[in-house]
C-alpha positions as CSV (number, residue, x, y, z in Angstrom):
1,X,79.3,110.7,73.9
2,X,77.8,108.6,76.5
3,X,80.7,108.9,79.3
4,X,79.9,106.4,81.5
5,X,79.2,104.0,78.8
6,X,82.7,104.8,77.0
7,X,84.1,104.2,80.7
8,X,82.5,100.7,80.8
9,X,83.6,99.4,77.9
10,X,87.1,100.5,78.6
11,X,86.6,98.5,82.0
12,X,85.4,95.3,80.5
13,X,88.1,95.3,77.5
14,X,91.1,93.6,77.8
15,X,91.8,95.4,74.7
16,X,95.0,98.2,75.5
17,X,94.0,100.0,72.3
18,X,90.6,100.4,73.7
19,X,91.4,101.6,76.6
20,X,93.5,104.0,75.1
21,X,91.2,105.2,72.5
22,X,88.9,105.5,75.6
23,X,91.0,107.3,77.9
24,X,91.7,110.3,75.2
25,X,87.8,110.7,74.3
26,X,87.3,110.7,77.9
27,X,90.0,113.5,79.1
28,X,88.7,115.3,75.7
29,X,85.1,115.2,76.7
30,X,85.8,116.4,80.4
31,X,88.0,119.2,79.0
32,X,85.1,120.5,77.0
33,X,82.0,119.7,78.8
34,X,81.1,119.7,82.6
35,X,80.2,116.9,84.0
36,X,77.6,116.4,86.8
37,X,77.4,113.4,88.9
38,X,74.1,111.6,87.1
39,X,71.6,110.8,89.9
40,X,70.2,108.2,87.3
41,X,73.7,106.0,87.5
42,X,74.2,103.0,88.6
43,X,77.6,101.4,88.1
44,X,77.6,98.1,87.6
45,X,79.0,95.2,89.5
46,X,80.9,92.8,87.6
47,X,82.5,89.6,88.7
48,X,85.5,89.0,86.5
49,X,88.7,91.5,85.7
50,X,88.9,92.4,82.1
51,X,92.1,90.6,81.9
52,X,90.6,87.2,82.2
53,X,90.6,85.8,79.0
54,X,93.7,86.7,78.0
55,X,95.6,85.9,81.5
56,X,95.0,82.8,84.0
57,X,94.4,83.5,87.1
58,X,95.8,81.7,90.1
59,X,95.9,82.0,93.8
60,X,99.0,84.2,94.3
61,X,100.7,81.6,96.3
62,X,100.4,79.5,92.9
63,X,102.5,82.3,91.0
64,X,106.0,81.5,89.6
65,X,108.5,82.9,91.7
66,X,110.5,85.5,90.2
67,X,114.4,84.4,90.4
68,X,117.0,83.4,87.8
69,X,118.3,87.2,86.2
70,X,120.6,85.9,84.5
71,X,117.8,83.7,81.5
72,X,115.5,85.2,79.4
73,X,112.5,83.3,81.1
74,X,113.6,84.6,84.3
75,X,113.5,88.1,83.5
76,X,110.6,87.8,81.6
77,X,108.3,86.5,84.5
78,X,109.4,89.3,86.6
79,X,108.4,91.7,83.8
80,X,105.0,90.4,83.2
81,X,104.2,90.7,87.0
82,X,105.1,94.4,86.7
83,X,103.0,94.5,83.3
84,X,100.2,92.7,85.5
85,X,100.9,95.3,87.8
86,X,100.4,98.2,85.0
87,X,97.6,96.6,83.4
88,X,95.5,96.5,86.5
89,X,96.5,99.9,87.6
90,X,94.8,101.2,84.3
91,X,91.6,99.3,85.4
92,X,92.6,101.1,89.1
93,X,92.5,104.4,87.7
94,X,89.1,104.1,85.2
95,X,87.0,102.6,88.3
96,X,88.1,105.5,90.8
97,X,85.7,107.8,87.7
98,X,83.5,105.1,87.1
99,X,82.4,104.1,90.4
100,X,81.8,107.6,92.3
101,X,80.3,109.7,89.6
102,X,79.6,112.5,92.3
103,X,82.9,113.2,92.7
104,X,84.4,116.4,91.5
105,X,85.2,117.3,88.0
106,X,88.9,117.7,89.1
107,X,88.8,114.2,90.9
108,X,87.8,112.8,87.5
109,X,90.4,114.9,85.1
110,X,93.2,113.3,88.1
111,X,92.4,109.6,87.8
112,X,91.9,110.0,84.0
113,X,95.5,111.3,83.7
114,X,96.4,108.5,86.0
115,X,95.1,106.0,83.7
116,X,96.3,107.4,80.8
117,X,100.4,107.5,82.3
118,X,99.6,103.7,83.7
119,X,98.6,102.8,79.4
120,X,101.8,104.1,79.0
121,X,104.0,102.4,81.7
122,X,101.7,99.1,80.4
123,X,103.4,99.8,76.6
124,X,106.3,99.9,77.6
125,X,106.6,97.2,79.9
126,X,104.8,95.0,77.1
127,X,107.7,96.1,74.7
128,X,110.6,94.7,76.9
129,X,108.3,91.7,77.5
130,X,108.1,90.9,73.8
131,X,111.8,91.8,73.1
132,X,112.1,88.7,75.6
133,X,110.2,86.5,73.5
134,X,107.0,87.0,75.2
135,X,103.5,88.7,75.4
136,X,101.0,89.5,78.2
137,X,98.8,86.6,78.9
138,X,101.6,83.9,79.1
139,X,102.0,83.6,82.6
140,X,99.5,83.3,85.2
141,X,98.6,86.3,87.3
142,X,96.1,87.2,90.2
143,X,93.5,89.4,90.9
144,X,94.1,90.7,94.2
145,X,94.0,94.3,93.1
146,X,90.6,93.7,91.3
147,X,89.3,92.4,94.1
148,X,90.6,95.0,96.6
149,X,88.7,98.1,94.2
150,X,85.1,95.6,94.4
151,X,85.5,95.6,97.8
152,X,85.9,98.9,98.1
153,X,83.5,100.2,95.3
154,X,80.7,101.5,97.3
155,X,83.0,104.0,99.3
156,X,85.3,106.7,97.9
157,X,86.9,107.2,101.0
158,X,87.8,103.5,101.6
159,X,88.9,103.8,98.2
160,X,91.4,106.0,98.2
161,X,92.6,104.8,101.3
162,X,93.0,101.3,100.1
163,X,94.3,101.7,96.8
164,X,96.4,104.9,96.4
165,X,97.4,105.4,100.0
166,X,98.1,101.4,100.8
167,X,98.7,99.7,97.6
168,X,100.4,102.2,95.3
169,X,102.1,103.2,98.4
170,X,103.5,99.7,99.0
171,X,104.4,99.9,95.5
172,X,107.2,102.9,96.0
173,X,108.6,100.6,99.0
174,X,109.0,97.5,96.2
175,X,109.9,99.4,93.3
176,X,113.6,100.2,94.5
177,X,113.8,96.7,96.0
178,X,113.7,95.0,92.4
179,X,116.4,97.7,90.9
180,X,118.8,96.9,94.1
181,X,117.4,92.9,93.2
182,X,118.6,93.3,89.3
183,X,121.1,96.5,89.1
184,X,124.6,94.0,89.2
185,X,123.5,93.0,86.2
186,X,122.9,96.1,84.5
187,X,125.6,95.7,81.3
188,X,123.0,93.5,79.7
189,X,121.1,95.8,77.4
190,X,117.5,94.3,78.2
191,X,118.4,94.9,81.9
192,X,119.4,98.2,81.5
193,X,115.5,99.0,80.0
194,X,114.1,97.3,83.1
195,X,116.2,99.2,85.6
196,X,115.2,102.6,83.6
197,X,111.6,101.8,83.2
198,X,111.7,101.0,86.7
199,X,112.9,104.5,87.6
200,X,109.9,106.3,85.3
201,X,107.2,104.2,87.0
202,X,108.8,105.0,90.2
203,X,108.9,108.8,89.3
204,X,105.7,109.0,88.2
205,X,104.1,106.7,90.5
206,X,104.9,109.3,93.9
207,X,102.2,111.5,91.9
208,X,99.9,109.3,91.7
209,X,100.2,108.3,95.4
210,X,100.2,111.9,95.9
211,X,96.8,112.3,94.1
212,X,95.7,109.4,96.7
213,X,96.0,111.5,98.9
214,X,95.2,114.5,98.3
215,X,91.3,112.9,97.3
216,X,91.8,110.8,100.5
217,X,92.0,114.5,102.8
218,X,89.4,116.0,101.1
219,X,87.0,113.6,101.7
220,X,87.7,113.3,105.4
221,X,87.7,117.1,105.6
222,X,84.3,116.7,103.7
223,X,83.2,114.3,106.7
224,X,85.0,116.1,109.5
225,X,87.1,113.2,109.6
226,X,90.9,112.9,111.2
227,X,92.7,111.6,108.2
228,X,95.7,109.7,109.7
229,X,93.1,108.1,112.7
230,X,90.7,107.1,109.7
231,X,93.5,105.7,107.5
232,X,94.3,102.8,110.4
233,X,90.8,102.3,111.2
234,X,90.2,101.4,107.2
235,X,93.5,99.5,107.5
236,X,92.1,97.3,110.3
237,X,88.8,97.0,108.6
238,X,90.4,95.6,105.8
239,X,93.2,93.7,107.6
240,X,95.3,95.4,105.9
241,X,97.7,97.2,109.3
242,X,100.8,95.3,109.8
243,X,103.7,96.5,111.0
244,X,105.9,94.7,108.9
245,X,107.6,97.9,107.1
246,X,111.4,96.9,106.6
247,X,111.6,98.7,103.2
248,X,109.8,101.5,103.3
249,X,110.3,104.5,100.7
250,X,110.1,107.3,103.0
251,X,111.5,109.8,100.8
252,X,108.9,109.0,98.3
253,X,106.0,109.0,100.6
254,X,107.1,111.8,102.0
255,X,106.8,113.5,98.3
256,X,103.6,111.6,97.8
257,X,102.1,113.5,100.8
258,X,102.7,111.7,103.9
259,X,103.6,113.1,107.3
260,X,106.6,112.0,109.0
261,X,104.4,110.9,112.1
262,X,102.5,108.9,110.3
263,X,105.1,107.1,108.6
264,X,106.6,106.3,112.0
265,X,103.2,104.8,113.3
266,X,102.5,102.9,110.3
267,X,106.2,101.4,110.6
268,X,109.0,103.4,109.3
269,X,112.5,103.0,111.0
270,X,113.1,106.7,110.8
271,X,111.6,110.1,109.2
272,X,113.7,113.3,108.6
């Protein structure tokens, strides 16, 4: 198989069985063969996310706001943000391989895995979606975590830095928010799923922070970088530092590799 090729097309589909069908012929083929970065790639630059024909996409400001627990509509635009959420992650995951084929093998077995748990967070989010009467694709969405892996596609480092260690991060400081937001309402059976598959993406997301992480060290220790110095300066570069941290998951950044002090600098209350 053509490995880079069978990534692409997994990129541009907006296909989930694709992407699947991808994913497992692309862990198979690394398990089997090694893979060398190819001096003759070139990954290719595209413009669009491979949801957009099946999604709009607005200006995040332009999203419906996610309120009223108590309808079905209600619930089910919260859950299609999360699907959003999944959906891109998948795309997340399958660029980290694509984009820096010089990477080590294990790099590319790690964010393969990754994409392959976020497929399945994505199914199972899509199945309490259509139990509410909906699918993927009927409510708007944005891009902002397409545009955040162009901008940093032509550095690894600024990658995992961005991504894992500031995005998925920020996701294990929401995550428990929305449970605390929709638990009182736990005796109705759909809610119930949400709270639970809230709890499995939660689980399994601190590992894939914690993958973030441990690419992110290597890297600097490959450059003779400080990692924590070099994680605010690619913050700032990509006005991304605030410290605006009311909710922040220490316990699960802790797991996914963080040091207290650096969870106190970038905003946390308190670190045991």
């Amino acid at each position: 198989m053509n490995f880079y090729k069978t990534l692409e097309i997994a990129l541009r589909s907006d296909d989930i069985d694709t992407k699947d069908c991808a994913v497992t012929s692309l862990l198979e083929y690394c398990n089997l063969h090694q893979l060398e970065g190819q001096a003759d790639f070139t990954p290719a630059i595209w413009q669009e996310p491979s949801y957009c024909q099946i999604c709009q996409i607005v200006s995040p400001r332009d999203l419906p706001a996610r309120k009223d627990f108590d309808t079905a509509k209600g619930l089910a635009t919260l859950v299609h943000a999360i699907t959003h959420i999944e959906f891109s992650a998948i795309d997340l995951a399958l660029d980290a391989v694509y984009r820096f084929p010089d990477m080590p093998m294990e790099y590319k077995l790690d964010w393969l895995v990754v994409a392959e748990d976020e497929i399945r967070h994505f199914r199972m989010l899509l199945e309490i979606l259509h139990s509410l009467g909906y699918e993927y694709g009927d409510m708007a969405v944005h891009q902002g975590l397409f545009d955040a892996s162009m901008h940093t596609a032509s550095d690894v480092l600024d990658r995992m830095a961005v991504i894992p260690r500031h995005y998925e991060a920020g996701g294990l400081d929401v995550n428990p928010q929305i449970i605390k937001k929709i638990e009182n309402r736990a005796k109705n059976p759909i809610v119930a799923e949400i709270i639970k598959a809230l709890n499995i993406i939660l689980d399994e997301e601190v590992e894939h922070v914690r993958k973030g992480d441990i690419w992110f060290r290597w890297i600097c220790q490959e450059r003779d970088l400080a990692p924590e110095a070099t994680f605010k300066e690619i913050l700032h570069k990509y006005h991304l530092l605030s410290r605006a941290k009311p909710h922040m998951n220490v316990t699960a950044r802790r797991k996914a590799g963080f040091a207290c002090e650096e969870l106190l600098d970038l905003g946390a209350k308190r670190c045991e």
